[in-house]
Steps between C-alpha positions, in 0.01 A plus 500: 500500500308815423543843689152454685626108578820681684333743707254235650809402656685791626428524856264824595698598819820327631389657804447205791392648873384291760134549449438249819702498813562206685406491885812495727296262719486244182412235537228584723326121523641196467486156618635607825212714595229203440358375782492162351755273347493558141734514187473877406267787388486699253275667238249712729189667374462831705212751638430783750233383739258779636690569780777549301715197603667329158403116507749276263337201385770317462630137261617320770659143366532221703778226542259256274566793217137572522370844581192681679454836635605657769360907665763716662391818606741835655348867560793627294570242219880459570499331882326328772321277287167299655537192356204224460591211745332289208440497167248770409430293170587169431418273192180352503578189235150278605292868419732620229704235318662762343700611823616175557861551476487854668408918441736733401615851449108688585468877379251714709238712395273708702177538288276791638189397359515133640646657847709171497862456399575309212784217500582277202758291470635190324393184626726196336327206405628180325429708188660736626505903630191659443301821674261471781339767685372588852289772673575582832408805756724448779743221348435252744171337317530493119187428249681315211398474126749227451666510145412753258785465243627137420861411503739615347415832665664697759621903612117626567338759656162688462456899410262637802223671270319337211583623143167552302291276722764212564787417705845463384726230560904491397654218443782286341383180292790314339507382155738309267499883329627638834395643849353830488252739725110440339210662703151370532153639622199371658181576619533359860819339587443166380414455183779662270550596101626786243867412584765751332796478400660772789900514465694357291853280591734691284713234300889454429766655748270732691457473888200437468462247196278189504393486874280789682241567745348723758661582821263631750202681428469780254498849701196725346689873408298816295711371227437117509535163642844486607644132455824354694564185290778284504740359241668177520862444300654175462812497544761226462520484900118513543147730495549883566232693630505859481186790478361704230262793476192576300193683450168418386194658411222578813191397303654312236806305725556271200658785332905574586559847502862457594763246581839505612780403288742424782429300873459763773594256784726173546638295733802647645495452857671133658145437602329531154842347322516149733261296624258210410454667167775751365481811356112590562305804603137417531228730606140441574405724697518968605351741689477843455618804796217755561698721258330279185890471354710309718477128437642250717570164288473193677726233273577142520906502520659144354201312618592502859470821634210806495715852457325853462632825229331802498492774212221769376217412255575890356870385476420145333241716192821716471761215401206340310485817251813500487556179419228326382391461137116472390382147416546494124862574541521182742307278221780644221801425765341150531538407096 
């Protein structure tokens, strides 16, 4: 091994603070609070409506094993939580085939230009997971597109500008070469091309090898897209989810300006350790305080529960120089 081979591997900081802090209220929705019998929720896309109230739209699974979606609303994001009586959207198999056994894990993105929030999310077919997407003002009525990326395709979400005349789309096709994070543009929604090769699964022991995709939706900074993605090991017990950070390029978000070499945030907690799926922390969805830096990360914990952390954007940039490494570093770790 050469001297440049060895320092790829020594660790830039052994330094490991608790860069998101877990709500003492955790978990803040769970089966419990439904006002309907179902199996368990989980995986929430998030937004602050105008007034300011944070609406969850949440994976709610039923006791078939097949899921819809579910709004729950509170003025402070933690408590008191307005849930739908109903389903706010359920699958719509004689319309869209492609929903017919369920819709999963949405990510939420307010676009200013359409004045209408933006939800995709992965329908699963008989060929299985692929994206859909939805407009919706109020999210009570929804105008869908149906699918726009065929199975085996999942972890989407849409940037809220266009980049040189397009929209942008991330998401996670998976190959017999692996599962990575690709982004696509188009012209108007529906009609989609010039996929890219995003992020990179890293390969061999890392936490992140072979398996990764976005978490919620990338947060817009002076100094990029910032991207939450998550990391599945396999264990000999089982799948273990855990977050990463990285940063793209604002007019070129194809480009990786940095990437973490270590997870930021794992499942610790009883709640996020045990439950219909071990080991898992799974966000889809944050808002942002009126300060612009505190983010409050809505996460799936062990498919049966929606918890909440909360760190600083300025704070998340900081361990991210620290201990990130620049893309072509990440290809050389990968030989």
């Amino acid at each position: 091994m050469t001297s440049n081979e060895t320092a790829l591997l020594i660790p830039t900081s052994t330094r490991y603070d608790s860069l998101l802090l877990r709500h003492p209220s955790n978990p803040i929705l769970t089966s419990k609070d439904w006002p309907y019998s179902i199996n368990s929720v989980f995986n929430a896309g998030a937004t602050l409506l105008p007034d300011g109230t944070t609406l969850l739209l949440c994976r709610v699974e039923d006791r078939r094993g097949l899921s819809h979606l579910c709004a729950a609303r509170s003025q402070n994001g933690v408590d008191g939580w307005q849930i739908d009586s109903e389903p706010t959207l359920m699958p719509s198999p004689k319309e869209y085939p492609e929903e017919v056994w369920g819709i999963e894990d949405p990510r939420i993105t307010f676009v200013p230009e359409l004045d209408r929030y933006v939800v995709t999310y992965t329908s699963y077919s008989r060929g299985g997971p692929g994206v859909s997407l939805a407009l919706t003002q109020d999210f009570r009525s929804f105008e869908r597109y149906g699918v726009i990326m065929s199975p085996d395709d999942k972890d989407s979400a849409l940037l809220p500008r266009r980049i040189d005349g397009y929209w942008a789309l991330i998401h996670r096709p998976m190959t017999n070469l692996g599962s990575h994070m690709w982004i696509s543009y188009s012209p108007d929604l529906r009609h989609w091309g010039r996929h890219r090769l995003m992020l990179e699964a890293r390969r061999g022991a890392w936490w992140d090898a072979n398996k990764i995709g976005l978490s919620p939706p990338p947060i817009e900074t002076p100094r990029g897209w910032l991207v939450f993605y998550h990391g599945v090991r396999h264990t000999p017990s089982g799948c273990l989810y855990r977050l990463g950070l990285a940063l793209f390029d604002l007019e070129n978000p194809e480009k990786c300006l940095l990437r973490g070499d270590s997870w930021m945030f794992g499942p610790e907690a009883e709640y996020e350790r045990h439950g219909d799926v071990d080991d898992v922390v799974f966000p889809c969805g944050y808002t942002l305080n009126p300060d612009g830096d505190t983010i409050n990360l809505y996460y799936g914990a062990a498919d049966c529960a929606i918890a909440l952390a909360r760190g600083s954007v300025r704070a998340l940039l900081e361990w991210l120089d620290a201990n990130g490494s620049c893309e072509r570093r990440n290809r050389a770790q990968d030989q």
